[in-house]
C-alpha positions in Angstrom: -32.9 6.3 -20.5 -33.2 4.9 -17.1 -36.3 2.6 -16.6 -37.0 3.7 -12.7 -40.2 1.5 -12.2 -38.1 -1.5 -13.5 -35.1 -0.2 -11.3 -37.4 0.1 -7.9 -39.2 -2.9 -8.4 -35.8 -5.0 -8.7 -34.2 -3.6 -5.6 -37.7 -3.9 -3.5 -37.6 -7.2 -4.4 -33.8 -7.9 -3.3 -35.0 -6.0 0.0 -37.2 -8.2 0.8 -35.5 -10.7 -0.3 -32.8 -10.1 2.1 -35.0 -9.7 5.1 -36.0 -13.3 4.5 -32.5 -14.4 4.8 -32.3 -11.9 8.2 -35.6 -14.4 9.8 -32.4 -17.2 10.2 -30.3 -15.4 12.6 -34.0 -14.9 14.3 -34.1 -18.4 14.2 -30.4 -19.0 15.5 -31.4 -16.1 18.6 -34.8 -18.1 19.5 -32.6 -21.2 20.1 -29.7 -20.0 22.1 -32.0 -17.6 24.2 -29.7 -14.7 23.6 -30.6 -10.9 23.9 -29.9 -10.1 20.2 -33.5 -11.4 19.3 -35.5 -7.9 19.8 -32.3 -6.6 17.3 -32.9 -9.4 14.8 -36.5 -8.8 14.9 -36.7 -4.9 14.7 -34.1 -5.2 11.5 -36.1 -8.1 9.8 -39.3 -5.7 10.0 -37.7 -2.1 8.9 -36.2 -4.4 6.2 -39.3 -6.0 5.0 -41.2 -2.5 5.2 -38.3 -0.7 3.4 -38.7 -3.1 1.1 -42.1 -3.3 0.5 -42.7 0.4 0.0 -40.3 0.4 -3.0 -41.5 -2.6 -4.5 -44.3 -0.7 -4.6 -43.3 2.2 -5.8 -42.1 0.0 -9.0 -45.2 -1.5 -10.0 -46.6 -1.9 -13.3 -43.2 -1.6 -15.3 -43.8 -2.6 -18.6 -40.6 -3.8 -20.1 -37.4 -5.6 -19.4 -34.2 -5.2 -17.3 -32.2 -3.0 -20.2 -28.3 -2.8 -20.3 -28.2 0.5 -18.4 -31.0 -0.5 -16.0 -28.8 -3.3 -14.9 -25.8 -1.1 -15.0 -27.0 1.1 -12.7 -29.0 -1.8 -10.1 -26.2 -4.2 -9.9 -23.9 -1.8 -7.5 -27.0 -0.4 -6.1 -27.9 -3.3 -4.8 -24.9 -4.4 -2.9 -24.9 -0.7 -1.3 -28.5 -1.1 -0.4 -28.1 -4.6 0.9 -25.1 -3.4 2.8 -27.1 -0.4 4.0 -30.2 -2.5 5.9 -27.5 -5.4 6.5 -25.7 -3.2 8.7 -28.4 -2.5 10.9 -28.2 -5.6 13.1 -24.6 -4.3 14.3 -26.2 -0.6 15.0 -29.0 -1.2 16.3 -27.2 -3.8 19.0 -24.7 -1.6 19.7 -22.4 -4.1 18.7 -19.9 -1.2 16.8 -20.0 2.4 17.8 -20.9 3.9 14.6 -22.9 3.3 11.7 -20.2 3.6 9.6 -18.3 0.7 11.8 -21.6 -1.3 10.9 -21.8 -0.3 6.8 -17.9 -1.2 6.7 -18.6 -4.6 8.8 -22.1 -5.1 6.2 -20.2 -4.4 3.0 -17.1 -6.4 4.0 -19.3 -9.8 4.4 -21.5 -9.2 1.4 -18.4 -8.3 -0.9 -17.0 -11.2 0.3 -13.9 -9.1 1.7 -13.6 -10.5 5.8 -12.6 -7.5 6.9 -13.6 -6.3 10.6 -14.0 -3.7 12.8 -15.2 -6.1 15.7 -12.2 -6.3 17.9 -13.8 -9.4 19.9 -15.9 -11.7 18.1 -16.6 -14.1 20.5 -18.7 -11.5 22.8 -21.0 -11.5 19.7 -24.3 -13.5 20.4 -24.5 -16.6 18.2 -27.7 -14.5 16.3 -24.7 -11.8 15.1 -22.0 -14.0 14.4 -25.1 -15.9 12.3 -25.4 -13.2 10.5 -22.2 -11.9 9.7 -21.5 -15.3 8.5 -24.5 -15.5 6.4 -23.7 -12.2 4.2 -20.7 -14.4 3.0 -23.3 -16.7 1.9 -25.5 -14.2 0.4 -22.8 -12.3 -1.7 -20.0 -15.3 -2.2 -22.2 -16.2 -5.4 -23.5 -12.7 -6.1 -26.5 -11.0 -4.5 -27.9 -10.8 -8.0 -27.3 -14.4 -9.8 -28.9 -16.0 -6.3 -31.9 -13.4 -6.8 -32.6 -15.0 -10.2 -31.8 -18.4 -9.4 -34.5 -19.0 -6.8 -37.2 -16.2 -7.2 -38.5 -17.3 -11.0 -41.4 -14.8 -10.4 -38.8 -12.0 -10.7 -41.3 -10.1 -13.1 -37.9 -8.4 -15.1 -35.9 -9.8 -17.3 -32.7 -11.4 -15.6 -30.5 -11.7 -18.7 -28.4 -8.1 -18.4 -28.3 -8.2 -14.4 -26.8 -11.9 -15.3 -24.1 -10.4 -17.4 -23.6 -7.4 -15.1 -23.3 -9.3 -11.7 -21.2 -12.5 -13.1 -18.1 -10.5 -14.6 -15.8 -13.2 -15.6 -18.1 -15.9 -15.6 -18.4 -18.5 -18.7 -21.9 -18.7 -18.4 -22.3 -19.4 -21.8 -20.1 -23.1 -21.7 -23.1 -23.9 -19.0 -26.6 -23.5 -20.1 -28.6 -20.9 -22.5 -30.5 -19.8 -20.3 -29.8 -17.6 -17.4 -32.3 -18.8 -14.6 -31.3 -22.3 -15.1 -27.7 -21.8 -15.0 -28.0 -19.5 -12.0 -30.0 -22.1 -10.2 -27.0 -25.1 -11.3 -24.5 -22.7 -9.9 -26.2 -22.3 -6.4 -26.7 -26.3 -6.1 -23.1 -26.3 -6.4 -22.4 -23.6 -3.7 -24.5 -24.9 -2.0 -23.5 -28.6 -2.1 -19.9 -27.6 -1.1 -21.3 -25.6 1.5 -22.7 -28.9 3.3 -19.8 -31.5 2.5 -17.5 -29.0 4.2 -19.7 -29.1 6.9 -19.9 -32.6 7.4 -15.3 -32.5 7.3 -15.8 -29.7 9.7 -17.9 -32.2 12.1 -15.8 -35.1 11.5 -12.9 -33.3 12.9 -14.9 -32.4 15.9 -16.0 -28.4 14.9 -19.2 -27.4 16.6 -22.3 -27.7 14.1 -22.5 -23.3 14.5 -18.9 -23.0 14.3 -18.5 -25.5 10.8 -21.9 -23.4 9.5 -20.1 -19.8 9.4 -16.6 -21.4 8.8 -18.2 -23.4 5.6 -20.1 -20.1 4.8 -16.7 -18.3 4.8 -14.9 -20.6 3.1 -17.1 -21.2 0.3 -17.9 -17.5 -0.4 -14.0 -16.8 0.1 -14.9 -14.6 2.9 -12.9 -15.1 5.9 -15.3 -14.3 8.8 -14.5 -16.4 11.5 -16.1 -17.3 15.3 -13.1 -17.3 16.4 -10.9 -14.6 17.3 -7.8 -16.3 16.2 -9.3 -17.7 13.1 -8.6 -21.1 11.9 -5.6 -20.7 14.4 -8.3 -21.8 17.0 -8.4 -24.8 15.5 -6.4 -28.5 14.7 -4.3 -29.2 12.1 -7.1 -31.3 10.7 -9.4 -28.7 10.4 -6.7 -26.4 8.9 -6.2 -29.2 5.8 -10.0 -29.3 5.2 -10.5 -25.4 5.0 -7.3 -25.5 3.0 -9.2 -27.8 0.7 -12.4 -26.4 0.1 -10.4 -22.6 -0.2 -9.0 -24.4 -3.3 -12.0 -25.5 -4.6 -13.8 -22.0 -4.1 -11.2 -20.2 -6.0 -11.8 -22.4 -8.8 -13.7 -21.7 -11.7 -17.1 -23.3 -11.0 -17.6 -24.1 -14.2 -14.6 -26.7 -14.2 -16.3 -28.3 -10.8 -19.3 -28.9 -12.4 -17.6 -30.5 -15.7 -15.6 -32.5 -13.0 -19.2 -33.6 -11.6 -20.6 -34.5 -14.9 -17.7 -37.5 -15.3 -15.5 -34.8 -17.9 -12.4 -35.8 -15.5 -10.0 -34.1 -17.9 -11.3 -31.0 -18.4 -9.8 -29.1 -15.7 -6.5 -30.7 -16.4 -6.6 -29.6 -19.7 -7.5 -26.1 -18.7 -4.4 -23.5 -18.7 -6.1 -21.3 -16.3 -6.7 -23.9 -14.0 -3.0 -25.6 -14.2 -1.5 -21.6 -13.8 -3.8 -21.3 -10.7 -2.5 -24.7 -9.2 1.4 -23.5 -10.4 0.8 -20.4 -8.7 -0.3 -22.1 -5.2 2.1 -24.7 -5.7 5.5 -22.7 -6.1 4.5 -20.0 -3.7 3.0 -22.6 -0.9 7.0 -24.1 -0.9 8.6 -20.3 -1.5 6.9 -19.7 1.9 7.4 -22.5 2.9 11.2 -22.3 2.9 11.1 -18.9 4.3 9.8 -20.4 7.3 12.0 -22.9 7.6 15.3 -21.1 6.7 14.2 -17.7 8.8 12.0 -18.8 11.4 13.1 -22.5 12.1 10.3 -23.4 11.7 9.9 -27.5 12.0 9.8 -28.5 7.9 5.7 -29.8 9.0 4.8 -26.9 10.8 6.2 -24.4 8.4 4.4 -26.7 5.6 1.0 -26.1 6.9 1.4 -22.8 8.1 3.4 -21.4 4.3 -0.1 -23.6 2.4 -2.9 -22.0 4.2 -1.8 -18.8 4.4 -0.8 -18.5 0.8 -4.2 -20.1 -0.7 -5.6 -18.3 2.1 -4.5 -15.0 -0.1 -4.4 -16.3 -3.6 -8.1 -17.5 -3.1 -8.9 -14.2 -1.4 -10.5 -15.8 1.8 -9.1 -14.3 4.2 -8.4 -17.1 6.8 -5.5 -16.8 9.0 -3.5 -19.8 11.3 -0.1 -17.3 12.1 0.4 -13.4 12.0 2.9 -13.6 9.1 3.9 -9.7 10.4 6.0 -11.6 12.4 7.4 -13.6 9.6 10.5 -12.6 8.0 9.7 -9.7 5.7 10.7 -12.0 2.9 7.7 -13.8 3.5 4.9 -10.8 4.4 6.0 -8.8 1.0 5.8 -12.1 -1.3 2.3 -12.3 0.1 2.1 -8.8 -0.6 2.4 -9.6 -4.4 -0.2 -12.6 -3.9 -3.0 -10.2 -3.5 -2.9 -8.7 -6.8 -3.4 -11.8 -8.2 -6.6 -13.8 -7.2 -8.3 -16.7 -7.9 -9.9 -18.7 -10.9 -12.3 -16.8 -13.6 -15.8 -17.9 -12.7 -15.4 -18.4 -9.1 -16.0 -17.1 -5.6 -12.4 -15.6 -5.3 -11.7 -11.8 -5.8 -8.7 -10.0 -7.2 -7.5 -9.3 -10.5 -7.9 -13.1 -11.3 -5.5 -15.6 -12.8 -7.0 -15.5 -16.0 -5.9 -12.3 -16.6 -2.6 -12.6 -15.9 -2.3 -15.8 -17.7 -3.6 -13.6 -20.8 -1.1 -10.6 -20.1 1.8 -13.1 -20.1 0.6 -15.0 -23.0 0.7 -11.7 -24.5 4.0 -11.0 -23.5 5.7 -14.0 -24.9 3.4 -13.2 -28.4 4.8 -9.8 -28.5 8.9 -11.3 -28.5 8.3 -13.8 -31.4 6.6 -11.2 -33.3 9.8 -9.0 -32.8 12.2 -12.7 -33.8 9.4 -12.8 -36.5 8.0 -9.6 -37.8 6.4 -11.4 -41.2 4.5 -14.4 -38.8 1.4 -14.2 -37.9 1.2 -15.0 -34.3 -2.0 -14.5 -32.3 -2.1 -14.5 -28.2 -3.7 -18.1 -27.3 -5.3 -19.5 -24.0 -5.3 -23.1 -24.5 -7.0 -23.7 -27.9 -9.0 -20.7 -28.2 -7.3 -17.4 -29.7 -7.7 -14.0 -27.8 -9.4 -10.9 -29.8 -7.5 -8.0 -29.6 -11.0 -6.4 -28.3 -10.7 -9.0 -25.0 -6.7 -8.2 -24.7 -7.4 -4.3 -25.3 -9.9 -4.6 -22.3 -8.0 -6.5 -20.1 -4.8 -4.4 -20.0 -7.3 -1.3 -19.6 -8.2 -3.2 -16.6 -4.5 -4.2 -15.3 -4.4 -0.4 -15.7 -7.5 1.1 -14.1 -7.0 -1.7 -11.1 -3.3 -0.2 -10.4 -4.4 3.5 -10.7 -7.0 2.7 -8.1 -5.0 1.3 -5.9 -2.4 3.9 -6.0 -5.2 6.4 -5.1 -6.9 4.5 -2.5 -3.1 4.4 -0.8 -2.6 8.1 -1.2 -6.1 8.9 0.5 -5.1 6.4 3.3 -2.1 8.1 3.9 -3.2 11.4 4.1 -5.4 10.2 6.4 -2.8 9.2 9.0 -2.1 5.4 8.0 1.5 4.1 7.3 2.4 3.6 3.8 3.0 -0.2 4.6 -0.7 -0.3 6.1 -2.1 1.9 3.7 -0.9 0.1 0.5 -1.9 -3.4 2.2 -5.4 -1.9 3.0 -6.4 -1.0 0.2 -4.8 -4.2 -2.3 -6.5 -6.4 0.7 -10.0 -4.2 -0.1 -9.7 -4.1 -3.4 -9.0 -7.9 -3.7 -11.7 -9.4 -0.8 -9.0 -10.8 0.8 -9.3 -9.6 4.5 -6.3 -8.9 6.5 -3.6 -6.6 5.2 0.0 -5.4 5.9 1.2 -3.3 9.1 -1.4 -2.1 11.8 -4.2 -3.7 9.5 -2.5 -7.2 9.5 -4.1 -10.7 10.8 -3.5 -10.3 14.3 -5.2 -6.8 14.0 -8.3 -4.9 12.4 -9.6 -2.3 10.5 -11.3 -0.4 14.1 -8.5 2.4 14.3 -8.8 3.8 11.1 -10.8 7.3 10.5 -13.9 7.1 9.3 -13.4 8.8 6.1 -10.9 5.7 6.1 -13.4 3.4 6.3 -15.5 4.8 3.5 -13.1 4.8 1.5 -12.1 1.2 2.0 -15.7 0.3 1.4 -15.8 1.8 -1.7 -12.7 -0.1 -2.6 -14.4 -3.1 -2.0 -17.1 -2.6 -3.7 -15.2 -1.9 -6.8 -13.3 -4.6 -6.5 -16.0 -7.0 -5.8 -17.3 -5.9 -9.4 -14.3 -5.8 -11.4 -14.4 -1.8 -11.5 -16.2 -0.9 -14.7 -19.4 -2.1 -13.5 -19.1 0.9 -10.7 -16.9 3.3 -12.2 -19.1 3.2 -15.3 -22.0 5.1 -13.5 -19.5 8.4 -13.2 -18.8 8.5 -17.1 -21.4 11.2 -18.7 -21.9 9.0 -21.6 -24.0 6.4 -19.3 -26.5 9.6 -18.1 -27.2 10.4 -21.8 -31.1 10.1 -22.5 -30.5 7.7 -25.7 
């Protein structure tokens, strides 16, 4: 049974939580002199109230976070975060609906970059702050910053750990939870700033190399810019390409790297996959380019890279609409967004773990047919698979396709295109950002329906946590009092 006083006194505390981290776009509005102050200021207060109250409502809870209390707080709190986080855009006027503003919210907390804004460079520098800043807040998970940096949490931390960081290796880090949340947001964190300080050195505005850093880190994709990265040099394009690589990696690795193990990620097979992956598609693109856009070879080398780790780490970044590449090119990037980054890090998508594993499994299953008396178990480097872990991720291969074949159909029927439809909901679904068709990166997500919208938030919310963690909530077995 559901613990409700543990449940309301976790999500008052990620309210208020969160209306701390709304006082810095106060901050950023007090220093340019802009009009979005009174905006900043009202949301910050109905926040912190909100907040408030249903912390104390949760009071006196008398036992830890169980598994099905963090079950059911983990997606509540992105929705609820998403629901106070959209305010600033509402309240402004800066969308015409509240649903415009939940879709913008949920899109930067989920790490997704997907907008309804068609001009973001009207925004005041306190908006674009923000928007920026729930890339931030979610890239690491909501939930994993909550316990890293509030040790006064009063609930136990270890199941909204597990819940929040699916995919995560937590346990090749530290035993316990707070500290390794805390090592994982130094990290992030760290990143955050030496992009920064690239950004600067290329000339980038201190504002403008914040949010980019913000975006790049959290594989979000929000930009100050209305052409993106476009906007900027070829030197700041190789730096964001960069630090996307490093964000899609599995932050466990980095901080091996760090610690002097130099071999480690070499020696991981995820890692080398993940590096395959970027590597054979960057120069697949790239020879596209050249061959059907004559494209000049450096040109066509920069642009194939960054929009191809652009996709693969689920960022969401964009230098060229590559709509108006040869459609060789759009549909192989098309395929890139089921796949995802690295296991354990920022990136969305189906992750390249798990297809590493389903081809592994693949190969197992044609020497057992040459071999039927051998015993031959399905390996990732040195470490065997269980069939419980193979059982679970071809359930997931599964459920993952199924919802995006539904998402599409809804789109559909709402109006969209199939080729917009289908690259809505895989670019939802994977965090990525821009899509296929009237949804592509020289467009946005402001012309479709509302119903549209809510759907594609929903999308990105499962996505953002792996599906079961959601869809788990609408099984009867979960509401059973034992």
């Amino acid at each position: 049974m559901l613990n409700r006083r543990v449940i309301l006194n976790t999500i008052g505390m990620s309210i208020i939580l969160e209306s701390v981290f709304m006082l810095l776009p106060v901050l950023v509005s007090v220093i340019y002199g802009e009009p979005d102050l009174h905006v900043n200021l009202m949301t910050f207060l109905i926040t912190l109230g909100a907040g408030v109250v249903i912390w104390g409502l949760g009071r006196g809870h008398n036992r830890d976070v169980g598994r099905k209390d963090a079950y059911f707080i983990v997606p509540v709190v992105w929705i609820v975060f998403s629901a106070f986080g959209a305010l600033p855009y509402y309240l402004g006027h800066y969308v015409p609906t509240y649903s415009d503003a939940f879709f913008e919210a949920i899109s930067g907390f989920t790490t997704t970059g997907a907008s309804v804004i068609t001009d973001v460079e009207a925004l005041p520098h306190g908006i674009l702050f923000w928007r920026s800043l729930t890339h931030l807040i979610g890239g690491m998970g909501i939930l994993i910053m909550f316990i890293a940096i509030l040790p006064f949490l009063g609930v136990g931390g270890m199941q909204l750990f597990h819940v929040e960081s699916v995919g995560l290796q937590s346990n090749k880090l530290r035993p316990r939870v707070r500290e390794t949340a805390r090592m994982l947001w130094v990290l992030y964190i760290s990143l955050v700033a030496l992009e920064t300080i690239f950004l600067l050195a290329g000339g980038m505005p201190l504002f403008d190399a914040l949010c980019h850093s913000f975006g790049t880190i959290a594989t979000g994709g929000f930009s100050t810019k209305n052409a993106s990265i476009a906007a900027y040099s070829p030197y700041i394009q190789y730096v964001v390409l960069v630090f996307m690589i490093l964000a899609g990696t599995n932050f466990t690795l980095l901080l091996q790297f760090i610690r002097g193990r130099f071999n480690k990620p070499l020696n991981n097979p995820e890692f080398r996959f993940y590096l395959t992956i970027l590597g054979v598609s960057g120069f697949i693109i790239t020879f596209f380019l050249v061959a059907f856009q004559h494209l000049p070879l450096s040109r066509a080398f920069r642009a194939g890279f960054f929009q191809v780790t652009s996709i693969l780490t689920c960022t969401g970044f964009s230098t060229a609409d590559y709509m108006q590449w040869t459609h060789h090119a759009w549909f192989f990037i098309f395929l890139l967004m089921f796949v995802g980054g690295s296991s354990g890090s920022t990136a969305g998508g189906i992750k390249v773990g798990r297809h590493l594993m389903f081809m592994n499994n693949l190969k197992v299953q044609y020497q057992r047919l040459l071999h039927p008396r051998a015993v031959i178990n399905v390996r990732i480097g040195e470490e065997s698979v269980t069939p419980e872990l193979m059982s679970r991720t071809f359930a997931f291969f599964v459920l993952y396709i199924v919802t995006f074949a539904v998402g599409s159909l809804i789109l559909v029927l709402n109006g969209l295109d199939t080729t917009s439809a289908m690259g809505a909901a895989a670019t939802t679904m994977g965090g990525i950002g821009p899509g296929l068709g009237s949804v592509g990166p020289a467009s946005n997500f402001a012309a479709i329906s509302i119903t549209g919208k809510w759907v594609l938030s929903a999308l990105m919310l499962l996505g953002r946590l792996e599906l079961f963690a959601v869809l788990i909530l609408f099984t009867r077995a979960f509401w059973k009092n034992r």
